[in-house]
PyMOL commands that place a pseudoatom at each C-alpha (Angstrom):
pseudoatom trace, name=CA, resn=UNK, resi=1, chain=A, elem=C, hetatm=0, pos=[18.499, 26.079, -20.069]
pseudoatom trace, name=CA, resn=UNK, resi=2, chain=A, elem=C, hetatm=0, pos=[19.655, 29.354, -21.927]
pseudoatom trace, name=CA, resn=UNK, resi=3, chain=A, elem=C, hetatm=0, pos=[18.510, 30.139, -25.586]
pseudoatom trace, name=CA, resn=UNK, resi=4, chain=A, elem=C, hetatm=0, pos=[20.273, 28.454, -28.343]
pseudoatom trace, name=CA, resn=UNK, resi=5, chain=A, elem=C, hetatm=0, pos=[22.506, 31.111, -30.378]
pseudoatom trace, name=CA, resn=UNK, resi=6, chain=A, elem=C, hetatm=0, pos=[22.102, 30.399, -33.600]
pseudoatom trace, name=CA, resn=UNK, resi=7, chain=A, elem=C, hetatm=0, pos=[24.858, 31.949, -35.184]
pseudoatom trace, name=CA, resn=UNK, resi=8, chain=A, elem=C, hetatm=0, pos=[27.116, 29.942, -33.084]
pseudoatom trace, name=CA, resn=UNK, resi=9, chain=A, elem=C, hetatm=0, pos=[25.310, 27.165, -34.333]
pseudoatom trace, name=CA, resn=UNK, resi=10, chain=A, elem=C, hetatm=0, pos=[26.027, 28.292, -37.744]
pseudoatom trace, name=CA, resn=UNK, resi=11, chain=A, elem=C, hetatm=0, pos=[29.330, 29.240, -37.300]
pseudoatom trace, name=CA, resn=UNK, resi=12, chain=A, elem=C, hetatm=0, pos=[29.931, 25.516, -35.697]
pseudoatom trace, name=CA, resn=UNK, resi=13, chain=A, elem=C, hetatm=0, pos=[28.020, 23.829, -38.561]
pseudoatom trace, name=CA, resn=UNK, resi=14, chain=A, elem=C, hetatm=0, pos=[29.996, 25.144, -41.269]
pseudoatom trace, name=CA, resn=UNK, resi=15, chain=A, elem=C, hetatm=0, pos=[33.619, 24.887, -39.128]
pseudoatom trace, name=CA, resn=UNK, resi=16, chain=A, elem=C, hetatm=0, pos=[32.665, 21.116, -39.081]
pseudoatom trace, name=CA, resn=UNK, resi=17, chain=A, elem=C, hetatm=0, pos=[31.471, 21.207, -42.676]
pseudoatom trace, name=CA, resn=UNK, resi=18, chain=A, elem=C, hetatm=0, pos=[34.573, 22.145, -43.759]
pseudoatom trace, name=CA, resn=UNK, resi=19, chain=A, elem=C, hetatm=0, pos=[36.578, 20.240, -41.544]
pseudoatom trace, name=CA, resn=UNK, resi=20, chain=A, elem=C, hetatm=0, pos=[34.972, 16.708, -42.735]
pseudoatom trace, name=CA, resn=UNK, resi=21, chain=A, elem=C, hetatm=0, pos=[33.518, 16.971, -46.115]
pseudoatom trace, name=CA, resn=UNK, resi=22, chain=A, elem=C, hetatm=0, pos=[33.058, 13.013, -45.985]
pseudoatom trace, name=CA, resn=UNK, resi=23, chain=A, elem=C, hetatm=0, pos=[29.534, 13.950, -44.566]
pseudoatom trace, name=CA, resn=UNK, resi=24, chain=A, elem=C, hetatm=0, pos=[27.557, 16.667, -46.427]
pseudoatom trace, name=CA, resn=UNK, resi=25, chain=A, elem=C, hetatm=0, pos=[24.888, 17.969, -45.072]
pseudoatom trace, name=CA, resn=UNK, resi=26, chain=A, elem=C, hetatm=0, pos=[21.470, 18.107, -46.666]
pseudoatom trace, name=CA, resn=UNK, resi=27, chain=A, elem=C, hetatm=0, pos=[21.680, 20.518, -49.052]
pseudoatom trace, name=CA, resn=UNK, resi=28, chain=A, elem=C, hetatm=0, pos=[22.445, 23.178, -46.395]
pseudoatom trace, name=CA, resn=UNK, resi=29, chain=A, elem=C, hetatm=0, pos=[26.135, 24.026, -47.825]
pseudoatom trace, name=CA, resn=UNK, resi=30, chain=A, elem=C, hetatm=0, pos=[26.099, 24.556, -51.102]
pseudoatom trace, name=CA, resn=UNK, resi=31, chain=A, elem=C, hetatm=0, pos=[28.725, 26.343, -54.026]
pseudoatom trace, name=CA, resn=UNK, resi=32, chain=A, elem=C, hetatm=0, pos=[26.005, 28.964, -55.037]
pseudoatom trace, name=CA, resn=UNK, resi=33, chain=A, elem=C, hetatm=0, pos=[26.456, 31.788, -52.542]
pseudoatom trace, name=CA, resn=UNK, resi=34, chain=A, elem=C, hetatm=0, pos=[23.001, 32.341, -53.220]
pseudoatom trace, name=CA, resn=UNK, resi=35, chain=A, elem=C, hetatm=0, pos=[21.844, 29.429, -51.945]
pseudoatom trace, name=CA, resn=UNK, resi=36, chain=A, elem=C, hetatm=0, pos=[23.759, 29.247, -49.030]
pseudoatom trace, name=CA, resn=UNK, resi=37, chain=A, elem=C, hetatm=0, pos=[22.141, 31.983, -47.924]
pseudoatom trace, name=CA, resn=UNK, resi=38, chain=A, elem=C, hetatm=0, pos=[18.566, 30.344, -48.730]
pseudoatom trace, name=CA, resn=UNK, resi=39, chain=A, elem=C, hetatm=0, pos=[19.841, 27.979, -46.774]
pseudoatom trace, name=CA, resn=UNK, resi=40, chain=A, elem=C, hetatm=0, pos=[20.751, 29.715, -43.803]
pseudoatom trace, name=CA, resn=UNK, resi=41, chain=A, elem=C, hetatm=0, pos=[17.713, 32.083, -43.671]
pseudoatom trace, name=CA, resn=UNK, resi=42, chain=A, elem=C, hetatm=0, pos=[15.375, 29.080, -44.187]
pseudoatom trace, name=CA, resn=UNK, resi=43, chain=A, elem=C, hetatm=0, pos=[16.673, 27.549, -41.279]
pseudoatom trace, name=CA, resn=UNK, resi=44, chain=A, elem=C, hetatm=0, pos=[18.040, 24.326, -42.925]
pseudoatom trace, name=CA, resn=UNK, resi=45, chain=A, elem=C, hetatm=0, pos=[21.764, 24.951, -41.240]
pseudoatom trace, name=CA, resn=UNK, resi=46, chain=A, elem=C, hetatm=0, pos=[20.154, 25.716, -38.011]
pseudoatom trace, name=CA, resn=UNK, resi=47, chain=A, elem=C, hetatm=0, pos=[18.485, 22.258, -38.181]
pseudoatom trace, name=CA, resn=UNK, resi=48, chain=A, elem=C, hetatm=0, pos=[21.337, 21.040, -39.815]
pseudoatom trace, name=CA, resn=UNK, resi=49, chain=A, elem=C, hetatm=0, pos=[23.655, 22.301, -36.706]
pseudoatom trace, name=CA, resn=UNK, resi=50, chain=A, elem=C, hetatm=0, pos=[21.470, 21.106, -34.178]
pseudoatom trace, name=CA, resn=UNK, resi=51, chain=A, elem=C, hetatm=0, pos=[20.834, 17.680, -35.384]
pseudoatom trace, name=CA, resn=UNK, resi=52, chain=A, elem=C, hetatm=0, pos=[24.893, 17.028, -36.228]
pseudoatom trace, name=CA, resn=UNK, resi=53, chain=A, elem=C, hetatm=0, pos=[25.424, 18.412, -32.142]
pseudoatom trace, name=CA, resn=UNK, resi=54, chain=A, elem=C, hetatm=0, pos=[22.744, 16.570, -30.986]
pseudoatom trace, name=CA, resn=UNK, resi=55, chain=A, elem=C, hetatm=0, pos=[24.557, 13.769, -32.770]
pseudoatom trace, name=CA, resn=UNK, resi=56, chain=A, elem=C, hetatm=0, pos=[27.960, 14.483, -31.454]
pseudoatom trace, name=CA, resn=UNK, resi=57, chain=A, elem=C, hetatm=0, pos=[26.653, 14.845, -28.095]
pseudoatom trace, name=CA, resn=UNK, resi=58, chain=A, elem=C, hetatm=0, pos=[24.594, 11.391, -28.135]
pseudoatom trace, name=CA, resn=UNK, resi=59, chain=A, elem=C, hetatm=0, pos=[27.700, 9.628, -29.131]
pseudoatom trace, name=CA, resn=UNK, resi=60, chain=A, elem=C, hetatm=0, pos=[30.052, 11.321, -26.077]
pseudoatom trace, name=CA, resn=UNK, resi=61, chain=A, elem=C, hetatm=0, pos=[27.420, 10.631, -23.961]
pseudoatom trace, name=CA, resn=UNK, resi=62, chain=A, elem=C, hetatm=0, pos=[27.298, 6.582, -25.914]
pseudoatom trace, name=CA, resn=UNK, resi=63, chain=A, elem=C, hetatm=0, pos=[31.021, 6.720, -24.859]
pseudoatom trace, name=CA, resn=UNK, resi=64, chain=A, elem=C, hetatm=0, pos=[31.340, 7.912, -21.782]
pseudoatom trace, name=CA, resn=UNK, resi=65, chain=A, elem=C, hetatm=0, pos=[28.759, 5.374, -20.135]
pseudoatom trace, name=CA, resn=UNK, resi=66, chain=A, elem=C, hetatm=0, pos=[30.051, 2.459, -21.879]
pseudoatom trace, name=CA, resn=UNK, resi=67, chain=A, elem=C, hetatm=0, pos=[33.614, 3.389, -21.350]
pseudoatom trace, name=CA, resn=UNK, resi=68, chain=A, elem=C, hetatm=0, pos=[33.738, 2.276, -17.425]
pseudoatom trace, name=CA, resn=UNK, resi=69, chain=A, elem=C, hetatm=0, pos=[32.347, -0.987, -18.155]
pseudoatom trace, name=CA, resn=UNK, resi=70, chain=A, elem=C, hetatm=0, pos=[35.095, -2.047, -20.782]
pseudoatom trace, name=CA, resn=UNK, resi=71, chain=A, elem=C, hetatm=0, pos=[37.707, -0.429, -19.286]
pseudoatom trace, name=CA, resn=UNK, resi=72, chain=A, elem=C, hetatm=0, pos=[38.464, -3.524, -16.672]
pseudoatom trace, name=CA, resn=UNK, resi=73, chain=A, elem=C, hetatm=0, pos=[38.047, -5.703, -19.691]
pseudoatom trace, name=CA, resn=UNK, resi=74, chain=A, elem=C, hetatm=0, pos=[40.947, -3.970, -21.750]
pseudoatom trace, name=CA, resn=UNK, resi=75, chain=A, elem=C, hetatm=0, pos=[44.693, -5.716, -21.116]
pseudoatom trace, name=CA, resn=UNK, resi=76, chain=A, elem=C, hetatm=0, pos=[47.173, -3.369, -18.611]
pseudoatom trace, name=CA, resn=UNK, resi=77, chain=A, elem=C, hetatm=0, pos=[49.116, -2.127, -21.281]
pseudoatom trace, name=CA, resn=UNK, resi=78, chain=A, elem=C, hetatm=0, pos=[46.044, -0.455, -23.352]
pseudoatom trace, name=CA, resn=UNK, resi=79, chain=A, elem=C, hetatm=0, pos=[44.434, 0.347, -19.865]
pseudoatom trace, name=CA, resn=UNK, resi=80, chain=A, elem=C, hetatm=0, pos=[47.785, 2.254, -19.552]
pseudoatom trace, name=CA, resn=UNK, resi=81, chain=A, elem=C, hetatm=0, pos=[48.214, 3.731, -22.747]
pseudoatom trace, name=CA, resn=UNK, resi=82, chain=A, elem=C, hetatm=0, pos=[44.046, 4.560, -23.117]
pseudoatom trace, name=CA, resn=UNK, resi=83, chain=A, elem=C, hetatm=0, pos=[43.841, 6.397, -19.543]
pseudoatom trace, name=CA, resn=UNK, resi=84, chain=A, elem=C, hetatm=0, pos=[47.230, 8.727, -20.261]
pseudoatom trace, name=CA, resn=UNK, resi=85, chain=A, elem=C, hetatm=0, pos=[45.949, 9.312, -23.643]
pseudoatom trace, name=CA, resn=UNK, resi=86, chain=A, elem=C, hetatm=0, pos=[42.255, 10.823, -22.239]
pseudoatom trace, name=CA, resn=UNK, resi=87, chain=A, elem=C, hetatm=0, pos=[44.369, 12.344, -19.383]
pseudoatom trace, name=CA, resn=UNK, resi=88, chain=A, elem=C, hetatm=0, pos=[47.261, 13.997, -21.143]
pseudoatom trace, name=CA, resn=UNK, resi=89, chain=A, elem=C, hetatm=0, pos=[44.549, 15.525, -23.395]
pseudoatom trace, name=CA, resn=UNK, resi=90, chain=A, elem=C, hetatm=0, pos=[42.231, 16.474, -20.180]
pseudoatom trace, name=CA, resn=UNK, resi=91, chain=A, elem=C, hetatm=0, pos=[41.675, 19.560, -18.521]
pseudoatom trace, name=CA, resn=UNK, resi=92, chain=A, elem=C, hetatm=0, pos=[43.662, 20.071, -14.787]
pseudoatom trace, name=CA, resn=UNK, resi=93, chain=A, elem=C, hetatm=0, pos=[40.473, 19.809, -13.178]
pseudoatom trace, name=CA, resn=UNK, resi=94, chain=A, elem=C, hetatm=0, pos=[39.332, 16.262, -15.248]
pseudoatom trace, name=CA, resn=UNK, resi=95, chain=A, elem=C, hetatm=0, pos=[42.945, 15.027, -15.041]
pseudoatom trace, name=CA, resn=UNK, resi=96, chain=A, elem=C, hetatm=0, pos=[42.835, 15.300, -11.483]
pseudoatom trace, name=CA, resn=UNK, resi=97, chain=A, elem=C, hetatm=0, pos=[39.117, 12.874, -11.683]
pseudoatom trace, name=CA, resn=UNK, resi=98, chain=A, elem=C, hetatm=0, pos=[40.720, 10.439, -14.364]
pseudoatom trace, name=CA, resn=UNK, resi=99, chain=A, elem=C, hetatm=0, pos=[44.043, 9.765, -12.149]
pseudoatom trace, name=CA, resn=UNK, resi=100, chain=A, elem=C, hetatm=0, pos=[42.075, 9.357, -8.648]
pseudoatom trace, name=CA, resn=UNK, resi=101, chain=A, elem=C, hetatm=0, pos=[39.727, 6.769, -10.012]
pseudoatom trace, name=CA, resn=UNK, resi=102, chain=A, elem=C, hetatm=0, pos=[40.363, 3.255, -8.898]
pseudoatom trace, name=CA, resn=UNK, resi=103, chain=A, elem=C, hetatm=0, pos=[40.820, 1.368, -11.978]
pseudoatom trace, name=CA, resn=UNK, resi=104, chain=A, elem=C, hetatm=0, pos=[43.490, 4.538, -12.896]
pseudoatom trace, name=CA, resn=UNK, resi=105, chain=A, elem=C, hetatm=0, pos=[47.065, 2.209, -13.007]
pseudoatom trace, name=CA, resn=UNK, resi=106, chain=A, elem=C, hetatm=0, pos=[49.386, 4.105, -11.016]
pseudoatom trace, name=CA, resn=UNK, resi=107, chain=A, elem=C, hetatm=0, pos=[52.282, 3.758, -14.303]
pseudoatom trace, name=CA, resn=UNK, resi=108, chain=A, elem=C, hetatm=0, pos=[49.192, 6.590, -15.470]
pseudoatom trace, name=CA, resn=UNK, resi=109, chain=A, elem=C, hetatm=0, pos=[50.995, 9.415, -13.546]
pseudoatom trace, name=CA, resn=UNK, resi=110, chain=A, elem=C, hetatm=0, pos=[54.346, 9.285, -14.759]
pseudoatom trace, name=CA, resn=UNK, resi=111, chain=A, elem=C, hetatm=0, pos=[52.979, 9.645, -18.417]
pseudoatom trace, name=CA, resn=UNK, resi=112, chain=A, elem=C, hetatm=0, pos=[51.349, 12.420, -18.015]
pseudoatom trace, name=CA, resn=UNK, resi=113, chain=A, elem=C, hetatm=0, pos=[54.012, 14.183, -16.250]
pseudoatom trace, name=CA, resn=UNK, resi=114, chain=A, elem=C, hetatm=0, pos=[56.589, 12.925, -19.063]
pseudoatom trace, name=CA, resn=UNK, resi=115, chain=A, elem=C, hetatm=0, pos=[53.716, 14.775, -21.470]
pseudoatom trace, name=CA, resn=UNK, resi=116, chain=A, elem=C, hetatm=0, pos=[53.935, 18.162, -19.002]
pseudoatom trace, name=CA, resn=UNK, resi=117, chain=A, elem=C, hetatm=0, pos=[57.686, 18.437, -19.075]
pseudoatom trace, name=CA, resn=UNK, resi=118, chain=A, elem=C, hetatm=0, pos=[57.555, 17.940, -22.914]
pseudoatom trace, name=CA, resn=UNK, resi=119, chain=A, elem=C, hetatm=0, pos=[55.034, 20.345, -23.655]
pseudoatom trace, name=CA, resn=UNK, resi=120, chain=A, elem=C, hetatm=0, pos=[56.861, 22.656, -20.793]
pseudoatom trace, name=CA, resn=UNK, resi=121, chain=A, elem=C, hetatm=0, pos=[59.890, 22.074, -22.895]
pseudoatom trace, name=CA, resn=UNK, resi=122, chain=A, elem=C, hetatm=0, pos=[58.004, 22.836, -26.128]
pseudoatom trace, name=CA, resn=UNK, resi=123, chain=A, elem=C, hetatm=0, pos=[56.439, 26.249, -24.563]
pseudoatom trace, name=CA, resn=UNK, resi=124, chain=A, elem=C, hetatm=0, pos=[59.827, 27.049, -23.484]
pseudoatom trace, name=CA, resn=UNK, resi=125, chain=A, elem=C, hetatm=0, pos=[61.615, 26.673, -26.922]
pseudoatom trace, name=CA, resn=UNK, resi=126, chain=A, elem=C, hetatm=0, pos=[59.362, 28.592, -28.395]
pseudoatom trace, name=CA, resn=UNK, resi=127, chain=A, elem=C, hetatm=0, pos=[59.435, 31.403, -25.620]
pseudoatom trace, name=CA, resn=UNK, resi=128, chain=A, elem=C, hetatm=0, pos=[63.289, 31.118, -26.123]
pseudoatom trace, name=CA, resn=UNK, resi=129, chain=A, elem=C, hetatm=0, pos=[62.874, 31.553, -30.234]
pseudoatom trace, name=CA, resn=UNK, resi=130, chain=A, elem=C, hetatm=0, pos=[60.539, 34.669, -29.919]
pseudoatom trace, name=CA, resn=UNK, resi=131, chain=A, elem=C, hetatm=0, pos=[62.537, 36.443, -27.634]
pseudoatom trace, name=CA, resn=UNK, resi=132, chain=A, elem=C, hetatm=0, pos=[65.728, 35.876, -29.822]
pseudoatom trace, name=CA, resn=UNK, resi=133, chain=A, elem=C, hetatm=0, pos=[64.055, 37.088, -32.727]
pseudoatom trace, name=CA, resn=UNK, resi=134, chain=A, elem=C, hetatm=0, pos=[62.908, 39.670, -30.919]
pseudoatom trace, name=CA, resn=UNK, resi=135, chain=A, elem=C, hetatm=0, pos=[66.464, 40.771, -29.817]
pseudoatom trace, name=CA, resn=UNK, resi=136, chain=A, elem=C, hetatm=0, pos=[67.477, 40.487, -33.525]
pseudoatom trace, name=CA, resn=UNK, resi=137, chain=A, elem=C, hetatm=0, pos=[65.111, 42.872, -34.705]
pseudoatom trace, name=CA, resn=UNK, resi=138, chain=A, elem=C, hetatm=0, pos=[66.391, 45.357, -31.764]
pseudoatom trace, name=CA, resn=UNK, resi=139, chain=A, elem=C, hetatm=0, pos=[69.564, 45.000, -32.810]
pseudoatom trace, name=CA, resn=UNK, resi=140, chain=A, elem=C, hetatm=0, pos=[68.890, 45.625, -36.188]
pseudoatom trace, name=CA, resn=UNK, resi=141, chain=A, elem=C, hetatm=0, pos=[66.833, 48.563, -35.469]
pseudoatom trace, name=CA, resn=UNK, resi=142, chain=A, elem=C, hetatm=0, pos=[70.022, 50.127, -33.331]
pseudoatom trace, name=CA, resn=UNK, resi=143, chain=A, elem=C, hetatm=0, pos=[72.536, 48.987, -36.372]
pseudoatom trace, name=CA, resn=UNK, resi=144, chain=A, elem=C, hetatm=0, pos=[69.646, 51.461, -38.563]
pseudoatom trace, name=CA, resn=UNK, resi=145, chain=A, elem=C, hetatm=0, pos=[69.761, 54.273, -36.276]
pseudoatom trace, name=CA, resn=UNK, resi=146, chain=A, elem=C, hetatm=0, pos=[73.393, 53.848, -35.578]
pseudoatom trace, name=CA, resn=UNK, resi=147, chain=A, elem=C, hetatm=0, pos=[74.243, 53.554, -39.261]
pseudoatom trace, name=CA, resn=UNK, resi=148, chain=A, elem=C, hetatm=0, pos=[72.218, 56.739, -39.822]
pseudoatom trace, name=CA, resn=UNK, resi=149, chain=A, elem=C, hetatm=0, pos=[73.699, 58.991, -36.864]
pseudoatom trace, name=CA, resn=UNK, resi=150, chain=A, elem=C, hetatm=0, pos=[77.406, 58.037, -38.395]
pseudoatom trace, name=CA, resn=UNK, resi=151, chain=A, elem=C, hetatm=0, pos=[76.107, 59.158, -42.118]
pseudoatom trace, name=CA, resn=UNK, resi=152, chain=A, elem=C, hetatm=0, pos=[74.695, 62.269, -40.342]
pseudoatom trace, name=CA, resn=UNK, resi=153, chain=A, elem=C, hetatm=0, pos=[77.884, 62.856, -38.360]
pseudoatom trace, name=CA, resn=UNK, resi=154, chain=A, elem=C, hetatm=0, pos=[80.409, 62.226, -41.356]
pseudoatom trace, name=CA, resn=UNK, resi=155, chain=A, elem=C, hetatm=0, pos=[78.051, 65.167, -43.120]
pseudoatom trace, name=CA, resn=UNK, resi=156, chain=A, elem=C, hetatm=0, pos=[78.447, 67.868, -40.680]
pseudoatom trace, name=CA, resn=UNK, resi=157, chain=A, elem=C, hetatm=0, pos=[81.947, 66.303, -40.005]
pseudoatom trace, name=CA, resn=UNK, resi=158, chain=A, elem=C, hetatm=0, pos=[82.508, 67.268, -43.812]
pseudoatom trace, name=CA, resn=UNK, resi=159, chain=A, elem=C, hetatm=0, pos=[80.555, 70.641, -44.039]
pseudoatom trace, name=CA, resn=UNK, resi=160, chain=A, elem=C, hetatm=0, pos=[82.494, 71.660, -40.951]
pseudoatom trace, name=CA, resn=UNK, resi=161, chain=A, elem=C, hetatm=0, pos=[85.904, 70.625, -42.879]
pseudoatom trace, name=CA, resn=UNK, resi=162, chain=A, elem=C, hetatm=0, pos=[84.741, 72.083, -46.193]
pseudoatom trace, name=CA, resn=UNK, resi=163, chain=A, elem=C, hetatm=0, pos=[84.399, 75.814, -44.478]
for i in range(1, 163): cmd.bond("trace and resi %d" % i, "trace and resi %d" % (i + 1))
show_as sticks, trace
zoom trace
């Protein structure tokens, strides 16, 4: 197993800190800058991080084996809507394990291909808005410079008529 990086650690402990201030650590977060740095260079956030991962992890884990056994249990319809919710939000390669499993309904697939096309749709509206505000700041940018070559022109046009 590779060494634990610490700062990570940190950096993780304080992200979920401040993400969920329902739980506060023990004293490892505190107002006083001063402290906080006690804190860190005490080692009470490194603890702190490891025991809330360690926590995170042991619940996942909790999950994940108990999850197979209910899943039979559960009625089609949440079957249906539970499996496209932990697939739509999968990677490709654990979408692919979810949706071969046997107890996977088949109604699964067409969810999560309804959720692709949206999101494709999504990614494509928003390619679509950037590269119309990109074409309005290029043709602003030519309006400048054309504005500014007609000034220029209309001045020598007018020195030239003034001699």
């Amino acid at each position: 197993m590779s060494k634990i990086n610490h700062s990570d650690l940190h950096r993780q402990f304080l992200a979920a800190m401040a993400s969920n201030s329902t739980q506060p650590a023990a004293g490892a977060v505190s107002t006083d800058p001063r402290r906080t740095i006690q804190a860190i260079q005490s080692g009470v956030v490194a603890k702190a991080a490891v025991n809330e991962l360690n926590r995170a992890l042991s619940f996942a884990n909790a999950i994940g084996q108990n999850f197979a056994a209910v899943l039979p249990s559960l009625n089609e319809q949440t079957r249906i809507e539970v499996i496209s919710a932990l697939a739509c939000a999968a990677s490709a390669k654990d979408r692919r394990t979810i949706m071969e499993h046997p107890l996977c309904p088949p109604e699964v697939e067409a969810i999560v291909e309804a959720y692709d096309a949206a999101k494709a749709e999504e990614a494509e509206a928003r390619k679509a808005d950037r590269a119309a505000e990109r074409e309005e700041k290029e043709r602003a940018k030519f309006e400048e410079l054309r504005r500014k070559f007609e000034d220029g022109n209309a001045n020598v046009d007018d020195a030239v008529a003034a001699e």
